[in-house]
C-alpha positions as CSV (number, residue, x, y, z in Angstrom):
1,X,8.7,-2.9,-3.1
2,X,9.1,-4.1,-6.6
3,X,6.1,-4.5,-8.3
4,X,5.5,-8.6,-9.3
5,X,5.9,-7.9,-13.1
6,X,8.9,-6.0,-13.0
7,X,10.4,-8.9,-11.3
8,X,9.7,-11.7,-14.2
9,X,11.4,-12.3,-17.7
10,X,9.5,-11.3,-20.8
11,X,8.3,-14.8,-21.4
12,X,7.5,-15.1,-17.6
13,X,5.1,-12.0,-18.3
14,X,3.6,-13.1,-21.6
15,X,2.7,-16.4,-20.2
16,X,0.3,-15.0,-17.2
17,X,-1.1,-12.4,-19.7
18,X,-1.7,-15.1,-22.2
19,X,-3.7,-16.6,-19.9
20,X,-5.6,-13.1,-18.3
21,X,-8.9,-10.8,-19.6
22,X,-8.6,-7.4,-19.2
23,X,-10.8,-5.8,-17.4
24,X,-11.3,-1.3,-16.4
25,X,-12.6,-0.3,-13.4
26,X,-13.6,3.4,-13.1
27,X,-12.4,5.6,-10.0
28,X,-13.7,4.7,-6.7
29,X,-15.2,1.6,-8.2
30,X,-14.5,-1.8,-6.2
31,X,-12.4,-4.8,-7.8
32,X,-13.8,-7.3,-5.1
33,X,-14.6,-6.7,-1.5
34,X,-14.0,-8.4,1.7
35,X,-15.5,-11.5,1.8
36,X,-15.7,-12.0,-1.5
37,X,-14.8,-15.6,-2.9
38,X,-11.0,-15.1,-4.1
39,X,-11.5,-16.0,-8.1
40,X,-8.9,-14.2,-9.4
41,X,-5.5,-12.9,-9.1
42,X,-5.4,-9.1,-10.6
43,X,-2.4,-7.6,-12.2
44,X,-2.4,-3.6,-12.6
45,X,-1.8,-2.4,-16.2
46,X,-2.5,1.6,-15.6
47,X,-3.7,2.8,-12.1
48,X,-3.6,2.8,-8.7
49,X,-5.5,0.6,-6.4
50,X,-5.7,1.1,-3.1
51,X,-6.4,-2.4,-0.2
52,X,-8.0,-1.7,2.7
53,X,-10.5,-3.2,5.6
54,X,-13.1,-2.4,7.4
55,X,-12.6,-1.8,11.0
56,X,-16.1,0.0,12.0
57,X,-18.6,2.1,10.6
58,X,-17.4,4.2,8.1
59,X,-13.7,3.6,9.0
60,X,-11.2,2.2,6.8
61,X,-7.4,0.4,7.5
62,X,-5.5,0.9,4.2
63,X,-3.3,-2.1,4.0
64,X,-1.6,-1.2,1.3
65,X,-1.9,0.5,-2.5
66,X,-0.2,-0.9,-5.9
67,X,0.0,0.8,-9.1
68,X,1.2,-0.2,-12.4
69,X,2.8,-3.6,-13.2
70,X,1.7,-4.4,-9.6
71,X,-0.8,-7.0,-8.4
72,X,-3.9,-7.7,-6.1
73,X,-5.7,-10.2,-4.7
74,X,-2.5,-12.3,-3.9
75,X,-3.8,-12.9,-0.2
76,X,-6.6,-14.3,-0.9
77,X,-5.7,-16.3,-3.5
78,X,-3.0,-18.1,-2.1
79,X,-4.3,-17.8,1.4
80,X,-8.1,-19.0,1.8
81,X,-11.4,-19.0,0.0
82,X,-12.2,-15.7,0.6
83,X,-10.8,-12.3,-0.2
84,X,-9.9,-10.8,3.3
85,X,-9.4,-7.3,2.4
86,X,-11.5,-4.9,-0.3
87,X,-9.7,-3.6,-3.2
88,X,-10.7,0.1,-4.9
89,X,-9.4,1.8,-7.9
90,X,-8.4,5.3,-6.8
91,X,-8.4,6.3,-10.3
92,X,-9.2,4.7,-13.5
93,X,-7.7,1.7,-13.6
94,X,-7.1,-1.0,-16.4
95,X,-6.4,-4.6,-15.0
96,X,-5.9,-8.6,-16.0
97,X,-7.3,-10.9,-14.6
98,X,-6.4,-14.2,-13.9
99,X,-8.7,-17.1,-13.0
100,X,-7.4,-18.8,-9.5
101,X,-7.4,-22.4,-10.9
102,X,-4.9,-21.1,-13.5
103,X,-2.7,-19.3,-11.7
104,X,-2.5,-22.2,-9.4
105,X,-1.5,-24.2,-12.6
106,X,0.8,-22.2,-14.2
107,X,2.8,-21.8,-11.1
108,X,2.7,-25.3,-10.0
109,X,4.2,-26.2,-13.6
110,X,7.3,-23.1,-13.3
111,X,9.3,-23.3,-10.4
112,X,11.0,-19.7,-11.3
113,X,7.8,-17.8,-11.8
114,X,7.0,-19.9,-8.5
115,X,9.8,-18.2,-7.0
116,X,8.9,-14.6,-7.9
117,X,5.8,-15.0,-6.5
118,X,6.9,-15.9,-3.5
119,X,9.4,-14.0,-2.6
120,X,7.2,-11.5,-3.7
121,X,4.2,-12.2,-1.1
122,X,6.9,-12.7,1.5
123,X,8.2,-9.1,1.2
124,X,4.4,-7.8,1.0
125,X,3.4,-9.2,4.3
126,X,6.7,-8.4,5.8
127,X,5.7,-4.4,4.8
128,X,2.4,-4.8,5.9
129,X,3.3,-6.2,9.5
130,X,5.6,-3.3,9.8
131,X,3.2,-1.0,9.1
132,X,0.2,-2.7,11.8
133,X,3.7,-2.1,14.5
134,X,3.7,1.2,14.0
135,X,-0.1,1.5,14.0
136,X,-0.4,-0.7,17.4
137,X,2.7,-0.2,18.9
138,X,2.9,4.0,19.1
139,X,-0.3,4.6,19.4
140,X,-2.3,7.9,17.3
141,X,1.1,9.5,16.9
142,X,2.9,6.9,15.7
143,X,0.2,5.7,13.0
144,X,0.5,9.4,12.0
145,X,4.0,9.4,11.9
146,X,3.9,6.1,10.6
147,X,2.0,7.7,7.5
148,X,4.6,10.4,6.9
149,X,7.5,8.6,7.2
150,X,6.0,6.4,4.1
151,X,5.0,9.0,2.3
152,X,7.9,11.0,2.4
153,X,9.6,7.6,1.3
154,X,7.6,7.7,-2.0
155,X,6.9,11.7,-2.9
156,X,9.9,13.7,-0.4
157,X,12.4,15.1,-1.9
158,X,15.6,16.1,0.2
159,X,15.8,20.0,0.4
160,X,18.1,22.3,3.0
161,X,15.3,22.9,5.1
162,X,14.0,18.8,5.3
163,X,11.9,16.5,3.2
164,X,9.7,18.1,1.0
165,X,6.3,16.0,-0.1
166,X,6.0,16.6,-4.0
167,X,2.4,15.5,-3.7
168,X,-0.1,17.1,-2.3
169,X,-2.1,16.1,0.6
170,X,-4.6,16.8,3.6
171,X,-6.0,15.9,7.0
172,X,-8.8,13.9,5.6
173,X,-6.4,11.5,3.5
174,X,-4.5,10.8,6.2
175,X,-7.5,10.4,8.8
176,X,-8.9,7.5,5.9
177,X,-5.7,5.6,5.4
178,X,-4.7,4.7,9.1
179,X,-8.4,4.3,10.3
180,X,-8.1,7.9,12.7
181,X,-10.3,10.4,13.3
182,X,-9.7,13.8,11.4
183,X,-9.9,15.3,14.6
184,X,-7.0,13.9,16.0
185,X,-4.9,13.7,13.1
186,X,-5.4,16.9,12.9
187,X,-4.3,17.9,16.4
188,X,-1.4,15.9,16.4
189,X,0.2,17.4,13.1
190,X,-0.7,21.0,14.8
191,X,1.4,20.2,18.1
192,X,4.2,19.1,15.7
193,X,4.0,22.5,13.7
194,X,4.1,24.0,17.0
195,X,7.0,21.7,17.7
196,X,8.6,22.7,14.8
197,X,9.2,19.5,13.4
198,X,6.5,19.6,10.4
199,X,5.4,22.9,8.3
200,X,3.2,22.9,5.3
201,X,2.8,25.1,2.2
202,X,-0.9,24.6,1.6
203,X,-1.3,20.9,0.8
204,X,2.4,20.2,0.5
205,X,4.1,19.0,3.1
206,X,7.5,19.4,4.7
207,X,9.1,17.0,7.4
208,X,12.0,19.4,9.0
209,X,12.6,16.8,11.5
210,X,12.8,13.1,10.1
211,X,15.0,11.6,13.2
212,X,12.1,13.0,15.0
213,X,9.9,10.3,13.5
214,X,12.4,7.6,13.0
215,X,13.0,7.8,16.7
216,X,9.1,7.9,17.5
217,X,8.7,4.7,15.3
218,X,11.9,3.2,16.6
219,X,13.1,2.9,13.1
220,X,16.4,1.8,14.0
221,X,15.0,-1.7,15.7
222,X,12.8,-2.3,12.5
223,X,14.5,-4.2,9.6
224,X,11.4,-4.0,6.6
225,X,13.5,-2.3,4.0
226,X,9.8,-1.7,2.1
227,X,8.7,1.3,4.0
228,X,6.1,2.8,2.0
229,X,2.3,3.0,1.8
């Protein structure tokens, strides 16, 4: 999805960070938590932050993660009093911050920066509701799945023998972003590698079989063009 400042003219983008503070964040430090009054409106100079809730003792539902020229807080916001998710920097992260009341007024007085920001929103709860189908829809495997598919969408690279993950990556991140035991996470990627549809070269991954997935996740009957995590 196209991050909300790459979507605005120059002046559009000058005008909200006229009106923002900066503020850092170090990694695994919290920009607001669930719950929280919704203040401000956050927009991502250098970073990525990742938006998750809380579904049980130390389990974790990431909703989604932004990175630079992106922005957070946009749910709550526009949508209540309250933040409803919890927002973490998984790096060092430099933000701006904008005060609610003025965001509210600069877009009430610009219709097209109005626009940006909704379409915007629209296409970010769109991808979000795709990703809770796959999660409650198909079950462990399919949140799995669900999880490589994206990822391959953002770090695979096309190779003769499948889609190569240029990143690298383990059980345990995997078990933390879609809210599933380790355990099973790891037992399901080991019935795929016996499968043969999934091998891995230390932490990298490779997905040898992608209709595999796209047919577990009924991909085909699913129009979010944003498919990523």
């Amino acid at each position: 999805m196209e991050p909300i400042l790459q979507r605005l003219k120059q002046e559009e983008r000058d005008l909200l960070m006229r009106y923002s503070e900066p503020v850092t964040f170090r990694k695994h430090a919290n920009i607001f938590e669930e719950k929280n009054p919704a203040n401000y409106l956050y927009f991502i100079a250098k970073g990525i932050i990742q938006v998750f809730k809380t579904v049980g003792p130390n389990r974790y539902l990431t909703i989604f993660t932004r990175g630079e020229n992106d922005g957070i807080g946009e749910i709550g916001v526009f949508g209540g009093g309250s933040y409803s998710h919890t927002a973490q920097a998984m790096e060092g992260s430099e933000l701006y911050a904008l005060e609610r009341g003025t965001a509210e007024k600069l877009l009430s007085e610009n219709g097209g920066l109005s626009l940006h920001f909704l379409r915007w929103l629209a296409e970010s709860l769109d991808a979000s509701k795709a990703k809770l189908r796959d999660y409650i829809a198909f079950g462990s495997e399919g949140a799995v799945a669900s999880f490589f598919v994206r990822y391959a969408n953002m770090y695979g690279v096309v190779t003769p023998d499948g889609i190569r993950m240029t990143e690298p990556l383990v059980i345990q991140d995997i078990s933390k972003h879609i809210a599933i035991s380790r355990e099973t996470v790891s037992r399901i990627v080991n019935k795929w590698k016996k499968q043969g549809v999934i091998g891995n070269d230390g932490k990298y991954f490779l997905l040898k079989d992608m209709t595999y997935f796209k047919r577990l996740l009924a991909c085909d009957q699913c129009g979010v063009e944003n498919c990523v995590l």
